[in-house]
LOKE-412087 format. One record per residue (C-alpha): x, z, y; residue in one letter. Coordinates in steps of 0.2 Angstrom, whole numbers, padded with zeros to 4 digits, always signed. Layout:
BEGIN
XZYa/...
This chain:
BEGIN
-0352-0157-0397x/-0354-0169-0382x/-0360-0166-0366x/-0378-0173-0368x/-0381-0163-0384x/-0374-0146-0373x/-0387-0151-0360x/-0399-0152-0374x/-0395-0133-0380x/-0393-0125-0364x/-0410-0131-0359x/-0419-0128-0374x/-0409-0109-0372x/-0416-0108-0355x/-0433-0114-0361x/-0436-0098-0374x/-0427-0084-0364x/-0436-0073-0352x/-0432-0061-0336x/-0428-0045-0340x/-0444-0031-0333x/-0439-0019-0323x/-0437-0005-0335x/-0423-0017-0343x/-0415-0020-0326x/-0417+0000-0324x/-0410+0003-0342x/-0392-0008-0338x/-0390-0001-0320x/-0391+0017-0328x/-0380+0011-0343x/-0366+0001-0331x/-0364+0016-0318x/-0362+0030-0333x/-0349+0020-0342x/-0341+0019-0323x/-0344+0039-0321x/-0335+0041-0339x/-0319+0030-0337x/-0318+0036-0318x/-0319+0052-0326x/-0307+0050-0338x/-0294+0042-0326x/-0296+0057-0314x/-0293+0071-0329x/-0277+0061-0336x/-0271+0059-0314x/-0273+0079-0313x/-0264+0081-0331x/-0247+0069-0326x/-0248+0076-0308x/-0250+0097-0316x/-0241+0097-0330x/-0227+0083-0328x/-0218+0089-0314x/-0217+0107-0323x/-0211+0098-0339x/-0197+0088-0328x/-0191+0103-0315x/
């Protein structure tokens, strides 16, 4: 694929997409910030677990 031919496909791609609405944006920004509350989540549970019971399993 040369260059003109990408310029070609990415407009043409630009042409036929369209903005998200608002429920869309509303949709990802509730998706995004549970998958952060989950993996936070998760790192805090395995931080309390090494920081409970590691030093009880080493002393």
């Amino acid at each position: 694929m040369n260059i003109g031919e990408f310029f070609t496909r990415s407009r043409r791609l630009l042409i036929h997409s369209k903005r998200p609405d608002r429920k869309e944006i509303w949709l990802t920004v509730r998706i995004t910030a549970l998958g952060i509350l989950v993996i936070g989540l998760v790192g805090y549970v395995i931080h309390i677990l090494f920081t409970v019971l590691l030093p009880q399993a080493t002393g």
